[in-house]
C-alpha positions, 0 to 999 in steps of 0.5 A, a space after each residue: 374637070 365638071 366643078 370648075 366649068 360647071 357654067 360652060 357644061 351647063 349653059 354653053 354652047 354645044 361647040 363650047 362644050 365639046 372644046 371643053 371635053 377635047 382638052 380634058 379627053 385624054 387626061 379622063 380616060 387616062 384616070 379611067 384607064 388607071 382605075 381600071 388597072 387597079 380593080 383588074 389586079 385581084 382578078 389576075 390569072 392565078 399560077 400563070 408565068 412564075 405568078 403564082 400569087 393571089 393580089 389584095 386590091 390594088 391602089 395608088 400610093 405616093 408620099 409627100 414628093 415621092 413618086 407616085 405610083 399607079 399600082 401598088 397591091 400586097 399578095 393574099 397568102 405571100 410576102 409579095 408586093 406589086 409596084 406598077 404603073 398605068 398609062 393610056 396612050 392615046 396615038 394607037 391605031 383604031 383608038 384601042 389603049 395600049 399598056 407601056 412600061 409592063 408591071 413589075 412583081 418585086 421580092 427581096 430577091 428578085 425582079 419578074 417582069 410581066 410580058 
């Protein structure tokens, strides 16, 4: 969003700008809120729910036309893989973000939903 309307941000005017920021809002803190996913995947909570598996930093994986995801993490001391996915959604009353489409923990065996 910054390197191509360096010339808006920098000499525009402040309505200008703030158009600017309003059709690229959404869209930053979704990034933001993904990001923010990924780095909380090492601190989850430890035995919690059939989870008892520590997390390798997490990061975003997709492959040539594949389907990306946002969150993918190996566990530490388990043959275990975390496959999610993040999403912001904006509509929420008070503007605080809500997590749809819970993470998912994959064995060979089985499929543990997160609540």
């Amino acid at each position: 969003m910054v390197a191509p309307n360096r010339a808006v941000l920098v000499a525009g005017a402040r309505e200008t700008r703030r158009a600017l920021l309003d059709r690229h809002w959404d869209g930053l803190v979704g990034q933001a809120w993904e990001d923010l996913c990924r780095r909380a995947v090492p601190r989850l909570p430890f035995g919690v729910r059939k989870m008892s598996v520590r997390w390798n930093t997490a990061q975003r994986y997709w492959q040539g036309n594949e389907p990306e995801w946002d969150i993918v993490a190996d566990g530490v001391e388990a043959s275990w893989a975390l496959v999610g996915e993040a999403r912001f959604v904006p509509e929420v009353a008070g503007g605080v973000p809500r997590v749809i489409d819970g993470v998912r923990i994959i064995t060979a065996r089985e499929v543990i939903a997160a609540a």
